[in-house]
C-alpha positions, -999 to +999 in steps of 0.1 A: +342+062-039+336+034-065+334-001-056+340-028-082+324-061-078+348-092-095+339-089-131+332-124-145+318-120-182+330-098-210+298-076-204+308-069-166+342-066-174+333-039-202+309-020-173+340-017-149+360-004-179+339+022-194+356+040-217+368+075-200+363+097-233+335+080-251+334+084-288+313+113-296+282+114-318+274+141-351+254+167-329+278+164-297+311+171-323+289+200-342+282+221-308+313+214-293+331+224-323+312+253-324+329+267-289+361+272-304+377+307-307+397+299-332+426+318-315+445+335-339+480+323-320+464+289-309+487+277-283+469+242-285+489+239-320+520+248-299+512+221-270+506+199-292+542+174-296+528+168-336+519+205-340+481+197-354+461+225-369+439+218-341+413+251-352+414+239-388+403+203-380+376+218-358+365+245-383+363+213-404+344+194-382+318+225-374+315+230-415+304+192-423+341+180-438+349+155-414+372+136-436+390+169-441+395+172-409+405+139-404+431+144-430+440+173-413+450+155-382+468+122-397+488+146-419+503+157-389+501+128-365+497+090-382+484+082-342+457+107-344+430+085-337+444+066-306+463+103-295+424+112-296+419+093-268+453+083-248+464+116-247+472+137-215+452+161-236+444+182-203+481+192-200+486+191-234+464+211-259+434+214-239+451+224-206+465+256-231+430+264-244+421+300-235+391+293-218+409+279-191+421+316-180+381+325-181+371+295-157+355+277-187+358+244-194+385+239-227+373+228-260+375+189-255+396+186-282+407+152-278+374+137-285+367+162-312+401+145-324+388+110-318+355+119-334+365+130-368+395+102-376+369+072-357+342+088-388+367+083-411+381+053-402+345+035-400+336+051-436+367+037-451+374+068-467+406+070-486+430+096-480+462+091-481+483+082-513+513+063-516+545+080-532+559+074-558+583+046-556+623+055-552+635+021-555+649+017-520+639+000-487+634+005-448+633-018-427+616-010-386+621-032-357+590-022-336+553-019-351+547+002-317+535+039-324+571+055-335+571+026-359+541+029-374+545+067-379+578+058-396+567+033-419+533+054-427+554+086-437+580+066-459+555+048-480+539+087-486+579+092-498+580+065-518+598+040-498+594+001-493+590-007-455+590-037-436+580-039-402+599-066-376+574-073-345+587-094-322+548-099-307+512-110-328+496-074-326+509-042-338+508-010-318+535-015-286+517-004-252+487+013-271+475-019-275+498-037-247+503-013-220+478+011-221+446+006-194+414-009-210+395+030-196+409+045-221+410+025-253+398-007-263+419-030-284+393-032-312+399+007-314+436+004-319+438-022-343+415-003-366+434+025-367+464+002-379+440-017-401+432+011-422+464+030-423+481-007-439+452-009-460+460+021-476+496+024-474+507-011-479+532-015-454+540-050-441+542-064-409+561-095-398+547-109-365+567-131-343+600-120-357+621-107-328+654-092-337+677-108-310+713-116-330+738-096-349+734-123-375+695-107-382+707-074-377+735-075-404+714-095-429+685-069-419+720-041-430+728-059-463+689-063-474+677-024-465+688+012-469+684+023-440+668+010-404+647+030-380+648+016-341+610+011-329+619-007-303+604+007-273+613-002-235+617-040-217+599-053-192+593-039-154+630-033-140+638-053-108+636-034-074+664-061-062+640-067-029+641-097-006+613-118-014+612-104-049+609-141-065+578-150-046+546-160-061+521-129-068+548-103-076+544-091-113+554-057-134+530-033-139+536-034-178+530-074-175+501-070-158+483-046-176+492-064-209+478-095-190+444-078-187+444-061-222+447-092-236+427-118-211+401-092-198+376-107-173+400-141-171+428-121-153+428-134-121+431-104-092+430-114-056+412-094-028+447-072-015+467-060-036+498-034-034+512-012-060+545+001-056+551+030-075+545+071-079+540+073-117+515+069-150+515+037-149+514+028-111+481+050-113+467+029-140+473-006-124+463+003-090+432+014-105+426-012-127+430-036-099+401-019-081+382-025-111+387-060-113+375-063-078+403-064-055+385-055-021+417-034-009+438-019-033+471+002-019+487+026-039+528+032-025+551+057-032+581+066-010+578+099-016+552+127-009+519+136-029+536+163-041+569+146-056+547+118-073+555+116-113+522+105-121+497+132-131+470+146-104+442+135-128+459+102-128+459+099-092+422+113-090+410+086-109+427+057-091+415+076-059+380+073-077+378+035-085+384+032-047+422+029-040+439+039-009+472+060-007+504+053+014+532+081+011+563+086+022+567+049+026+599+023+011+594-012+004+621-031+024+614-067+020+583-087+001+571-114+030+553-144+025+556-180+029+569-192-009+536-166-022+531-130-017+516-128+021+526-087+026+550-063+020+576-048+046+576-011+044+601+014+061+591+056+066+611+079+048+612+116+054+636+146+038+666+153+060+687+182+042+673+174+005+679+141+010+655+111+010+664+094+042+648+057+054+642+054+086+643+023+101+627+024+136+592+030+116+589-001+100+556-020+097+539-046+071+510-041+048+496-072+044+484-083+005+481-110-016+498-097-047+522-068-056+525-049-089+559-033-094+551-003-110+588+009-112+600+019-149+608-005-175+643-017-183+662-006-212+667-023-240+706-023-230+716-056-248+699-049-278+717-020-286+752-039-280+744-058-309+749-031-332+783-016-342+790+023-332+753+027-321+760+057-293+740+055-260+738+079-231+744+073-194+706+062-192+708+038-221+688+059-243+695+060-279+717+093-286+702+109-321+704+139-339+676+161-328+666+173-366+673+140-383+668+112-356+699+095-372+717+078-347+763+078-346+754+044-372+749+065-403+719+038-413+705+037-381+675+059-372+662+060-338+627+077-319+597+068-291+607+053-262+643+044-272+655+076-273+633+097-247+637+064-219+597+069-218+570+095-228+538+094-241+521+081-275+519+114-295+558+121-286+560+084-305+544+092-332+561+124-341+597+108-336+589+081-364+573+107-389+602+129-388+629+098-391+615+089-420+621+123-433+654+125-417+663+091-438+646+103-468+672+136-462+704+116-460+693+089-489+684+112-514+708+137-504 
């Protein structure tokens, strides 16, 4: 089991965050490539949310065309360099490779992936042409990665785009929310860097979309609009003690750290409440930033945790305890964070029960909420005939991504209420074809 000492320089803090799929180099991409089957039905392709020609990119690779192979993936996924690495690529396409039924390890396709596009990328190679122009405009709210996938595949149609961020960097969690392991910032931005540069999209920065006064000038001023807009913050649990000091979201915090690095302050014990993705990445995270005791909670089993097992294996690695089948009641402490109460619970007749003779306190100096984000409920009341479900998701049509207002489009985390990067990216590339469908139909 790992143990972290407090990083306090940009060189420690880069030590305790080493990267979990290192970039490969030219000989490790050429034998590695050269282990793929090329499976006649390859059911990576058809794991793959952006359906990527995964053995032609790595046929490309093995034959020296690396910038065809980049091309390869980017025509398919305008993410492919960050979905490279920040993919769940071993219960995605590598957890379909065939050699997984021969007990050898898969193709590691992801950094085969990361390879190629980070080659290209660096090179500056040009590949991608902008269409020619139709005379009409889109505007996104959200540069996060259904955005930018969007705005990339309507400038290849021929479209204007303008992008409304409400933050300074593009990118939403992949740059924001997304733990420092598994891509650096410097990484991300690139990729955005040079799709602009070549596609010639603009980004406004700083410009949240908060009234129906922007939205209906944003109406009069474009054809159509696609909704980037992602998830809010960490919801509320509605706890007693919520409001004390050293209680923060998970999202918050790990944008805190991909933006301040070493400088984010992390006390010796600290709780995470949570069973999912992202409770696995703070928790670990705050083992890495030397937190002498880090608790990961869940009230339910191992078993019933959302999170995925090689999620929880690497928390588990960077030295973080487990606590299952255990509620938070009550968040104690004297004006700051000093513990939390927890309560057992236990499965009585398919039923999460609490039981409330088994309470006890787990004593911490901070607490990271790691439980969902809130919906971006308000937002969507500001525009007219804008149809959402029961969960405040966005309702679209499946083919299209229109939304019930005809000039609304809609993908990523809006309308799925939270999945991963690649499932982003393929929303906004096939809602700009959905509006290039109903404008030029």
């Amino acid at each position: 089991m790992a143990e972290y000492k407090k990083p306090t320089s940009e060189k420690e803090f880069q030590k305790n965050f080493k990267q979990k799929k290192p970039l490969m180099n030219a000989t490790e991409a050429y034998y590695e490539a050269s282990r793929c089957l090329f499976c006649y039905d390859a059911p990576c392709i058809q794991a793959c949310p952006t359906h990527i020609d995964i053995p032609l990119f790595i046929k490309q690779i093995h034959t020296d065309n690396v910038t065809g192979s980049a091309k390869t993936i980017f025509d398919a996924n305008w993410i492919g360099n960050a979905c490279g690495v920040v993919c769940p690529t071993g219960v995605l396409c590598e957890g379909a490779c065939v050699y997984n039924h021969q007990d050898v390890p898969p193709i590691q396709i992801g950094r085969l992936q990361n390879y190629a596009t980070n080659t290209t990328i660096e090179a500056q190679k040009d590949i991608f042409k902008i269409g020619k122009s139709n005379g009409k405009k889109i505007a996104i709210i959200g540069a996060g990665p259904a955005g930018i996938a969007c705005a990339c595949e309507a400038r290849t149609l021929g479209y204007e785009v303008d992008i409304f961020e409400a933050k300074d960097k593009p990118s939403g969690l992949t740059v924001h929310g997304i733990a420092p392991y598994k891509i650096t910032n410097e990484e991300v931005l690139k990729e955005i860097k040079y799709l602009q540069d070549q596609l010639k999209f603009d980004i406004k920065y700083n410009s949240a979309i908060t009234s129906k006064e922007q939205l209906q000038k944003i109406e009069k001023e474009y054809d159509a609009i696609f909704l980037g807009v992602g998830l809010g913050k960490t919801a509320t649990l509605s706890l007693e003690g919520e409001d004390k000091k050293g209680v923060v979201g998970a999202v918050e915090f790990i944008e805190e750290l991909r933006m301040k690095h070493h400088k984010t302050n992390v006390p010796k014990k600290v709780v995470v409440i949570g069973g999912g993705n992202t409770a696995m990445d703070a928790a670990s995270e705050a083992a890495r930033m030397g937190a002498r005791k880090t608790v990961l909670a869940y009230r339910r089993s191992k078993e019933e945790m959302g999170a995925y097992g090689f999620e929880y294996d690497l928390a588990i690695s960077a030295g973080v305890d487990s606590l299952f089948n255990a509620t938070p009641i009550a968040i104690v402490g004297n004006g700051k964070v000093e513990g939390v109460k927890f309560a057992k619970t236990e499965i009585i007749e398919g039923k999460l029960q609490t039981n409330m003779n088994n309470v006890f306190i787990v004593r911490c100096d901070m607490v990271i909420k790691a439980t969902g984000q809130a919906k971006q409920g308000s937002f969507y009341q500001l525009i007219d005939d804008l149809e959402i479900d029961t969960k405040t998701r966005i309702v679209v049509n499946e083919e299209t991504f229109q939304t019930s207002n005809k000039k609304y489009f809609a993908g990523g985390d809006a309308i799925n209420g939270g999945a991963e990067v690649v499932n982003a990216a393929y929303d906004g590339k096939m809602a700009a074809q959905g509006i290039n469908q109903w404008l030029l139909k």
